[in-house]
C-alpha positions as CSV (number, residue, x, y, z in Angstrom):
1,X,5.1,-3.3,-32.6
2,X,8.2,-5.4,-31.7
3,X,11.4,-5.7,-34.0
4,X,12.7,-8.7,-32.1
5,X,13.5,-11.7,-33.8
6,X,15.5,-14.9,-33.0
7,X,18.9,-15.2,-33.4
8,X,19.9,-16.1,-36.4
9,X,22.9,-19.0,-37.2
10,X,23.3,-19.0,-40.8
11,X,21.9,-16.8,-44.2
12,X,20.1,-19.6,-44.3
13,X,17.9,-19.4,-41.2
14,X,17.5,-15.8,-42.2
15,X,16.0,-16.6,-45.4
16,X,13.9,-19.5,-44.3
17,X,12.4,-17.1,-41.6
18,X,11.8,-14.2,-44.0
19,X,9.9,-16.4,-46.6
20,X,7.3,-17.4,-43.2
21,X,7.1,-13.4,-42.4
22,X,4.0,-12.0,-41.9
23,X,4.6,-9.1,-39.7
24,X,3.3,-6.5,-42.2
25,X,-0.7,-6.8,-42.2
26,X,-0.9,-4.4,-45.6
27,X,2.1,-5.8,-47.4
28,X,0.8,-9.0,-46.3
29,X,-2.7,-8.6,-48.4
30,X,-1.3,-6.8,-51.0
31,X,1.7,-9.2,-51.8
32,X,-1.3,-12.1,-51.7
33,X,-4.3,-9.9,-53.5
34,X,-1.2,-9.3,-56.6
35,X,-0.4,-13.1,-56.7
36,X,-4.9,-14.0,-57.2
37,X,-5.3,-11.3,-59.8
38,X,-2.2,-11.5,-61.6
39,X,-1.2,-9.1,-64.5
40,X,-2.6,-10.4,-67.6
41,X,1.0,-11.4,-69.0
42,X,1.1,-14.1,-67.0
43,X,-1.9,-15.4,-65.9
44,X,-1.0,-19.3,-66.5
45,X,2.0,-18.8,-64.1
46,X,1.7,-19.6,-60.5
47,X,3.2,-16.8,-58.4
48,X,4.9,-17.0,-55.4
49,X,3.3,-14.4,-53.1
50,X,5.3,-14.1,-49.8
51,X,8.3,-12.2,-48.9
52,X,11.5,-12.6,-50.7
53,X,14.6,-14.1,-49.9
54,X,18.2,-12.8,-50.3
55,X,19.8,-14.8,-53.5
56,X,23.4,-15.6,-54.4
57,X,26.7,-16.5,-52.8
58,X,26.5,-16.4,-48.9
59,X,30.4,-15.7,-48.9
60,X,30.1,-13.3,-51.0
61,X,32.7,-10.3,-50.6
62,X,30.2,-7.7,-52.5
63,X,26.6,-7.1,-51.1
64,X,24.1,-5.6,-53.4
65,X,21.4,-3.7,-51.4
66,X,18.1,-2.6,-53.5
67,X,14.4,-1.0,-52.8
68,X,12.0,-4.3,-52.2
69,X,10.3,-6.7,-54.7
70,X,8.6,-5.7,-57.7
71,X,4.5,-7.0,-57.8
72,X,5.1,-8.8,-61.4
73,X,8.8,-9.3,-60.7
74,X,10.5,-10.9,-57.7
75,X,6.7,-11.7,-55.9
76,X,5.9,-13.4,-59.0
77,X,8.9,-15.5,-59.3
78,X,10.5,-15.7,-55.9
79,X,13.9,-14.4,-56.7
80,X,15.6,-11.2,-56.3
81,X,15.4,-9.2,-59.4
82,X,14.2,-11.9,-61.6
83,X,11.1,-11.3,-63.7
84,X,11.7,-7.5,-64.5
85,X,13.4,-5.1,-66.5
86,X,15.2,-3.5,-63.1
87,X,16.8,-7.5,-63.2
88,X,17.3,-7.3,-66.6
89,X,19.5,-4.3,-65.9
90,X,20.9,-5.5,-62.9
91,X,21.9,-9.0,-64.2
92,X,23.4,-8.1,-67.7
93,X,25.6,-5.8,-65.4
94,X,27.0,-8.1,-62.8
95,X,27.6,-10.8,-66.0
96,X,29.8,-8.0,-67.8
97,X,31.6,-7.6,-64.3
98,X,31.8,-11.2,-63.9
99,X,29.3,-11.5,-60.7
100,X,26.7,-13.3,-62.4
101,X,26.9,-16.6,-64.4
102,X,24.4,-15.2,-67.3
103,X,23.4,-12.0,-68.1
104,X,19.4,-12.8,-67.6
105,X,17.0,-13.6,-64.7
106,X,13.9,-15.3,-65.9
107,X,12.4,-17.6,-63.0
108,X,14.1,-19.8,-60.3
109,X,16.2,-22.8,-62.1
110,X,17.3,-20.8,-65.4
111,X,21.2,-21.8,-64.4
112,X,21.8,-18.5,-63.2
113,X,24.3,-18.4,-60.1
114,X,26.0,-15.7,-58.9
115,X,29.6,-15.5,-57.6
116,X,31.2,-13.7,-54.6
117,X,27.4,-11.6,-54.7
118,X,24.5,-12.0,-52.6
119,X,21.8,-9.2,-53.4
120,X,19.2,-8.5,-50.5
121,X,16.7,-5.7,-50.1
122,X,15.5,-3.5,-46.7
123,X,12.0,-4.9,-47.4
124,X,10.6,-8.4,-48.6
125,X,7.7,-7.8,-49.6
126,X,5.9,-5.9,-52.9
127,X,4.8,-2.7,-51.4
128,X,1.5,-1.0,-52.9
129,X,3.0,1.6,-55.3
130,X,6.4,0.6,-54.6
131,X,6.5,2.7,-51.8
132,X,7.0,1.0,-48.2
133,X,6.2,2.6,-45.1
134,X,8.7,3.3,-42.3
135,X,7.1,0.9,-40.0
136,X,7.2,-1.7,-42.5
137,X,11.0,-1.1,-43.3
138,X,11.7,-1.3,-39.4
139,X,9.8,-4.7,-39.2
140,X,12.0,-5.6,-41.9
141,X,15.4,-4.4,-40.5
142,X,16.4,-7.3,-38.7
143,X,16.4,-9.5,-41.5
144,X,18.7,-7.0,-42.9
145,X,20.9,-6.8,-39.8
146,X,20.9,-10.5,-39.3
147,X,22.9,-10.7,-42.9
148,X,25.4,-8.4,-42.3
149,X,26.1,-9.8,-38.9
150,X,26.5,-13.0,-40.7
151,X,28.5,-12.1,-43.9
152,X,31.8,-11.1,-42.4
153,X,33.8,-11.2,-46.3
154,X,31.7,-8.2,-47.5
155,X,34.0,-5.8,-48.4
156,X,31.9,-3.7,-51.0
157,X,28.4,-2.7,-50.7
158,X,26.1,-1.1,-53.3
159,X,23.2,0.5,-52.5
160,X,20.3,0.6,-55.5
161,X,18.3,4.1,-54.7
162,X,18.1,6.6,-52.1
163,X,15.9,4.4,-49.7
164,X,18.5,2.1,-49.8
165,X,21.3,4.1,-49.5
166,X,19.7,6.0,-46.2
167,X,18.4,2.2,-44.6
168,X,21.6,1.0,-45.1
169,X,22.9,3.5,-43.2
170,X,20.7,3.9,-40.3
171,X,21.1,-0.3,-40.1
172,X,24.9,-0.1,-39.7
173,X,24.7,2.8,-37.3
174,X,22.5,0.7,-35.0
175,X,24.9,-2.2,-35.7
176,X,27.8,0.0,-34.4
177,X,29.4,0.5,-37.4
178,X,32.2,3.4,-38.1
179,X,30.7,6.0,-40.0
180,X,31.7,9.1,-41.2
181,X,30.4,12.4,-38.8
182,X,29.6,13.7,-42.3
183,X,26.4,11.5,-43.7
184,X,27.9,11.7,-47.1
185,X,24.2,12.4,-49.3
186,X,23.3,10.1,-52.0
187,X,23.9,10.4,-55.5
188,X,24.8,8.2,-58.5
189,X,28.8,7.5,-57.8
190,X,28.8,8.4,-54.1
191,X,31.3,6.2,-51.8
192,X,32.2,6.2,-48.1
193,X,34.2,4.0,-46.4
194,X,33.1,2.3,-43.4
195,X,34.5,0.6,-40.3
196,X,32.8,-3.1,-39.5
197,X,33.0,-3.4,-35.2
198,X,35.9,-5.8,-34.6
199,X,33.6,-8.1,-32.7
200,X,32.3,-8.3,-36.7
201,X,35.3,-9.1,-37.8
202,X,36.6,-5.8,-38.7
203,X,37.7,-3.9,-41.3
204,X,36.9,-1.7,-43.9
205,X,33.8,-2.0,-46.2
206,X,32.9,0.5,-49.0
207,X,29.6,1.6,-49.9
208,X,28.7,2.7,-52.9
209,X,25.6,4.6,-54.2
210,X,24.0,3.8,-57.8
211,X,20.6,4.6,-59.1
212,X,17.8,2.0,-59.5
213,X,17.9,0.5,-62.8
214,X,13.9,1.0,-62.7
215,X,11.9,1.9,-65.5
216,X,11.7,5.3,-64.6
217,X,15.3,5.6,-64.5
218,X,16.1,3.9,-67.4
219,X,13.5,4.9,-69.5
220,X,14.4,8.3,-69.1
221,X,18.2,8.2,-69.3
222,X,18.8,9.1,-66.0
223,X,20.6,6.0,-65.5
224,X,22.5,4.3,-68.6
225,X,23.9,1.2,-69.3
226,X,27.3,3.1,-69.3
227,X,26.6,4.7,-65.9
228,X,25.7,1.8,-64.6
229,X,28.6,-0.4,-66.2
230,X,30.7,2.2,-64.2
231,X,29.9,0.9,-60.7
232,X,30.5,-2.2,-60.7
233,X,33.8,-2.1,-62.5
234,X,34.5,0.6,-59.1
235,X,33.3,-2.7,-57.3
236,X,35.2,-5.2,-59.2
237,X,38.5,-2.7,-58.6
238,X,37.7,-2.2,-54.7
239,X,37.7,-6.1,-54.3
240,X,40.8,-6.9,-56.0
């Protein structure tokens, strides 16, 4: 298995690359067997089947990391966090924070834009069980690494979920970034401060930990909407 991939120019050559990605045999059929059978719901709809592209504001100064698509969410419609209750979350939260245009995600061309955001993911594609495997993150990693080489205005991260939190990490590592010689562990609120490589551009970027707004999160109370509210006023006050 090879991680190399060409260098890329633009967020834009990064996303047009990831949606032609089929480096993943399993996620490959599984992504493709989902978008055949459908989930009953939405049978008439035509999904989109194939990896997922980072969505927002490629200037963005606040980067919003999460898990990978959901099978009846984002692989359906094509759109980060669009087509689920984890969006529903997500996107009512960056409205009230003033990242998002709307506070709903329904399918590609609702009139939702987001400002000074871009939200990516470590994997692409809908994993069986929502549960990637570690040689499927590292084919995705690049893609990753490519658009944070590329998005030298981040200034704030937030990572969505442990897995995200610990790729995240490992990915600026390898990318040379200044980290603390204490991993700092993950938990809901969690912050560190890193140092982007001066051939990056510089300066320091914060990364902050929240839980997934999935179901089993939210369901359970685990994560609330007051919780949640929480870190991206933390990322609103960072910016400023």
């Amino acid at each position: 298995m090879t991680r190399a991939l060409p260098l890329f120019r633009s967020i834009a050559e990064v996303e047009s690359a990831v949606v032609e990605c089929r480096r993943c045999p399993r996620l490959v059929a599984w992504r493709e067997e989902v978008a055949r059978t459908k989930r009953a719901a939405f049978r008439d709809q035509t999904y989109w089947g194939r990896p997922v592209p980072a969505f927002g504001d490629p200037d963005a100064r606040l980067l919003v990391v999460g898990l990978a698509p959901a099978a009846h969410g984002g692989n359906r419609t094509g759109r980060m966090f669009t087509g689920d209750r984890s969006g529903d979350w997500l996107y009512r939260a960056l409205f009230e924070a003033g990242f998002a245009s709307q506070p709903e995600s329904i399918a590609p061309g609702d009139g939702l834009t987001l400002s000074d955001c871009l939200i990516t993911a470590p994997v692409r594609c809908a994993p069986p069980a929502n549960q990637p495997l570690p040689a499927e993150r590292a084919n995705c990693q690049p893609y990753l690494e490519a658009e944070l080489s590329l998005t030298p205005r981040v200034r704030v991260m937030v990572a969505l979920g442990g897995i995200a939190w610990t790729q995240l990490h490992r990915v600026l590592e390898e990318l040379g970034w200044g980290l603390p010689a204490r991993r700092v562990p993950f938990g809901h609120g969690a912050e560190v401060e890193v140092a982007r490589p001066a051939d990056a551009g510089g300066g320091g970027v914060h990364l902050l930990g929240s839980y997934h707004p999935s179901q089993q999160n939210t369901f359970t109370g685990t994560l609330t909407r007051e919780m949640f509210a929480l870190i991206w006023t933390r990322a609103r006050a960072l910016l400023s």
